[in-house]
C-alpha positions, 0 to 999 in steps of 0.5 A: 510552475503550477500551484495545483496540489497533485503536481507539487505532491509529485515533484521532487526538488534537487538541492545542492546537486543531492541526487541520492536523497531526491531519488529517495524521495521520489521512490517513495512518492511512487511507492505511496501512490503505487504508479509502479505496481499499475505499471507493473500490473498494466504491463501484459494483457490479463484475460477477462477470467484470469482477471476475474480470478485475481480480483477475488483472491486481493479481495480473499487476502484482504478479507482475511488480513482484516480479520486476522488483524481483528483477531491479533489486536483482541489478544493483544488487549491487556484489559480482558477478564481472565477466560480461565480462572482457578 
């Protein structure tokens, strides 16, 4: 068996003939790394423009989760002076 990093991180050991939680495991491996989704993704041909166009919108999804997390951990914040005083 190989000692390298990326093949023991993939390999998922079965103790005392315990499928469930090895099954477990390895889901969550696939999850992490996201070989499901690639596979998923990888599955039918995507035109160049449509491609293009997915591209962007994960690109718009993420710019806008950023920001609105931005914006949800500023109101979050307990320590900001009172914008309303009486």
């Amino acid at each position: 068996m190989s000692r390298h990093f990326r093949f023991i991180s993939r390999t998922v050991f079965v103790k005392n003939n315990n499928f469930e939680s090895a099954l477990t495991n390895l889901n969550r491996i696939t999850r992490n790394d996201k070989i499901a989704a690639a596979i998923r993704r990888n599955e039918y041909y995507i035109k160049p423009c449509e491609r293009r166009k997915q591209v962007d919108l994960e690109r718009a999804k993420r710019m806008y989760g950023a920001g609105m997390a931005k914006k949800v951990n500023f109101l979050m914040r307990k320590s900001r002076p009172n914008p309303f005083p009486r």
